[in-house]
C-alpha positions as CSV (number, residue, x, y, z in Angstrom):
1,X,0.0,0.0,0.0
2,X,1.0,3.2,-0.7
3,X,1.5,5.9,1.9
4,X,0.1,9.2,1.9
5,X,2.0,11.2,-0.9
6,X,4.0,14.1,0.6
7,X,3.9,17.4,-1.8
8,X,7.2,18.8,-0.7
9,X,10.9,17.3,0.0
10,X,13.1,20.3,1.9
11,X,16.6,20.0,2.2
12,X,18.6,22.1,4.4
13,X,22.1,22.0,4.0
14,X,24.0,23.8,7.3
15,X,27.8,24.1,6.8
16,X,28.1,26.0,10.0
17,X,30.4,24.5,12.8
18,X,32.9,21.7,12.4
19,X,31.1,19.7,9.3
20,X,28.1,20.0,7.1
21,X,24.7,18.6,8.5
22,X,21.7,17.8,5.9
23,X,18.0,17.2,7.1
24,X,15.7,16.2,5.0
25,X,12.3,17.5,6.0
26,X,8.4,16.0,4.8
27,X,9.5,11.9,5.1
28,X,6.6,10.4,7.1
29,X,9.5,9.1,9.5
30,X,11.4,11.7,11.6
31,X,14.0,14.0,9.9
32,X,17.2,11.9,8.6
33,X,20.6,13.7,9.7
34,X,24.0,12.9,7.8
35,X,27.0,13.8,8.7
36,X,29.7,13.4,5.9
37,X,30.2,14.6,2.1
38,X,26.6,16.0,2.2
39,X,27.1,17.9,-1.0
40,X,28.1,14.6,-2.9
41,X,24.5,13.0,-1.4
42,X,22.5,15.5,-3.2
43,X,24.4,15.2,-6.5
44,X,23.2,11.4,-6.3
45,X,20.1,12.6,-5.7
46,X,19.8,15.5,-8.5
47,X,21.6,13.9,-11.3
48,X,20.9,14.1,-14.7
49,X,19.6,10.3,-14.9
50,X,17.5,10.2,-11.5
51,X,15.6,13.5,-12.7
52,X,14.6,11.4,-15.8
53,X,13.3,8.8,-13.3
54,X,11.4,11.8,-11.1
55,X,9.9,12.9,-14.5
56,X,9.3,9.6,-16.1
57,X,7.6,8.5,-13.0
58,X,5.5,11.9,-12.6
59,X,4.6,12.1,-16.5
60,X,4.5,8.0,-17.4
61,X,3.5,6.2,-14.3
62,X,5.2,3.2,-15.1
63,X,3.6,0.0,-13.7
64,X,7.1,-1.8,-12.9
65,X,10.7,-1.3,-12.8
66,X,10.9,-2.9,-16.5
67,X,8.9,-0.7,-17.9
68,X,10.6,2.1,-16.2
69,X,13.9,0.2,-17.8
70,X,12.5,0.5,-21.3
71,X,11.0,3.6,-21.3
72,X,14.3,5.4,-20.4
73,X,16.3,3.3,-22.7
74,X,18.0,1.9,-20.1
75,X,19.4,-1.3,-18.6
76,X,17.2,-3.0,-15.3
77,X,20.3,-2.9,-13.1
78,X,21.4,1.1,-13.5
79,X,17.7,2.1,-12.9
80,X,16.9,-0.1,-9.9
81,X,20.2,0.8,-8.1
82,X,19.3,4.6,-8.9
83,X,15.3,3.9,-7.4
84,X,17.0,2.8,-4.5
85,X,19.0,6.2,-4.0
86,X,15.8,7.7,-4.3
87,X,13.6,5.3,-1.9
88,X,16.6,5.7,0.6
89,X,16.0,9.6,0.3
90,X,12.3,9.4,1.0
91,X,11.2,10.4,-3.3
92,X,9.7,7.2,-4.3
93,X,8.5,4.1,-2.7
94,X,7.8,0.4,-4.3
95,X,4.6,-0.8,-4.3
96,X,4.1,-5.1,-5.1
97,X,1.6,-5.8,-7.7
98,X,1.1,-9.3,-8.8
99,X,1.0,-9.9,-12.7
100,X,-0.5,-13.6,-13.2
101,X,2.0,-15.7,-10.7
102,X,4.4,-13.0,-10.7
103,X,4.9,-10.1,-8.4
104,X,6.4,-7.1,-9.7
105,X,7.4,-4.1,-7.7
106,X,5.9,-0.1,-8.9
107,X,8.2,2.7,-7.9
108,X,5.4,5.6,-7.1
109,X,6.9,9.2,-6.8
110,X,6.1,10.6,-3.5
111,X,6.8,14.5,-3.8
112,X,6.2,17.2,-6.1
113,X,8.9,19.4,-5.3
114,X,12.2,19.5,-3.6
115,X,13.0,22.7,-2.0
116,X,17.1,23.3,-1.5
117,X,18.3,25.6,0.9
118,X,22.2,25.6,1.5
119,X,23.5,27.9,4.7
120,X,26.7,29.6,4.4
């Protein structure tokens, strides 16, 4: 089941005091905190080939991670280890759907918008 879709992602990016903190802000679990190379965690997240995913996802609803493959022109194994960047950071989920006998996991976006704020 899918949970309740958030509309906004924030991401505050503090490089006061001895290192760099990132929150993100709107998961339905408490804020996440991390501590090191924060700058290189957003890249992963805002990337050329993950934005086609938010996009593809927003604009094509695909109904599995093949499809999602195929319609990016891209292999299984590169897209499902980029969903997973973006499940760990709270943008998509995977819902199970069962095709015949086999089960096939959905990634649904989550957000609509991903506000970054970076403190100097």
């Amino acid at each position: 089941m899918v949970s309740k879709k958030i509309k906004k992602l924030y991401v505050d990016i503090n490089t006061e005091g001895e290192g760099m903190i990132t929150k993100i802000f709107g998961r339905s679990d408490s804020d996440v905190n991390y501590n090191s190379e924060d700058i290189e965690l957003i890249r992963k997240i805002l990337s050329n080939e993950k934005s086609k995913i938010l996009y593809a996802l927003k604009k094509k609803k695909p109904s599995s991670i093949y499809s999602l493959s195929k319609l990016l022109k891209r292999d299984f194994k590169s897209v499902y280890q980029d969903l997973q960047v973006l499940e760990r950071f709270g943008l998509i989920e995977f819902e199970a759907e069962k095709n015949g006998d086999r089960e096939s996991l959905r990634p649904v976006l989550l957000v609509n918008e991903i506000n970054l704020t970076i403190r100097i």
